[in-house]
N, C-alpha and C positions, 0 to 999 in steps of 0.2 A: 127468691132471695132478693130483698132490696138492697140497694148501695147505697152507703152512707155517700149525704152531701159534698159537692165540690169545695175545696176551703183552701184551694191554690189557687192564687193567680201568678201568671206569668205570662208566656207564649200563647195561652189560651184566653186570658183577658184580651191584649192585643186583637188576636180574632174576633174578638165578641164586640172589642170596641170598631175595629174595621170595618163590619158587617152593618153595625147601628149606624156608623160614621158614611157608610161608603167609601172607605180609604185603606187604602196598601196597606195591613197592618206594619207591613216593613219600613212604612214611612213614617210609623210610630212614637212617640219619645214620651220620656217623663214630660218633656216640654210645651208638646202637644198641646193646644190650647183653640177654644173659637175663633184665637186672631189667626192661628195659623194651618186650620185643618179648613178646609173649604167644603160647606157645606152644614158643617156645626153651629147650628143654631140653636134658640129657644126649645124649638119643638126635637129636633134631637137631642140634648139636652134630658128632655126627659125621657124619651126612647132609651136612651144610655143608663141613667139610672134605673129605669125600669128593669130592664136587661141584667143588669149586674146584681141588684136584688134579685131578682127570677134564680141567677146562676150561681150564688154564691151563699141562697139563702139568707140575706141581712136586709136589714132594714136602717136605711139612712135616714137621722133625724131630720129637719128642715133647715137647721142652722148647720150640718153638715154637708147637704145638697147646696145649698146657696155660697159656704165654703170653697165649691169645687173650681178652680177656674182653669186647671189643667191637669193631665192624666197623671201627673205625681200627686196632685193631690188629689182624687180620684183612691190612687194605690194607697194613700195615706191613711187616708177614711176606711178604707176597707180593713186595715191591718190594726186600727181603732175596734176593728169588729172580729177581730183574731182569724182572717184570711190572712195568709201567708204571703205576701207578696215577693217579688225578686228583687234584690241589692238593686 
């Protein structure tokens, strides 16, 4: 029996991002951004998106990728691609 694809983020984005990020998911935010997660660079960057397509099944265009400059807009993009995201 196969399970259909993951198409929530929430609590488990957070994990997915922490993991790529190296960082507390609990230190988390919409606000979240390269200036303010240490660590997030270029090249996580795209570890990250990589990651979230892998998990979520979508595919970020390149003007949506280049959009992203913090994890609300991250949740934004994805809910663009009918993932569910959290309020």
């Amino acid at each position: 029996m196969s399970m259909a694809p993951l198409r929530q983020a929430g609590d488990g984005l957070y994990r997915l991002i922490g993991e790529v990020l190296h960082a507390n998911p609990s230190s988390l935010t919409d606000a979240s951004s390269p200036e303010t997660v240490r660590g997030w660079d270029s090249l996580r960057s795209i570890l990250l998106v990589s990651a979230v397509e892998q998990r979520y099944q979508v595919t970020l265009t390149l003007a949506e990728i280049m959009g992203i400059r913090s994890l609300g807009d991250l949740k934004a993009a994805l809910a663009k691609r009918g993932v569910q995201v959290d309020a």
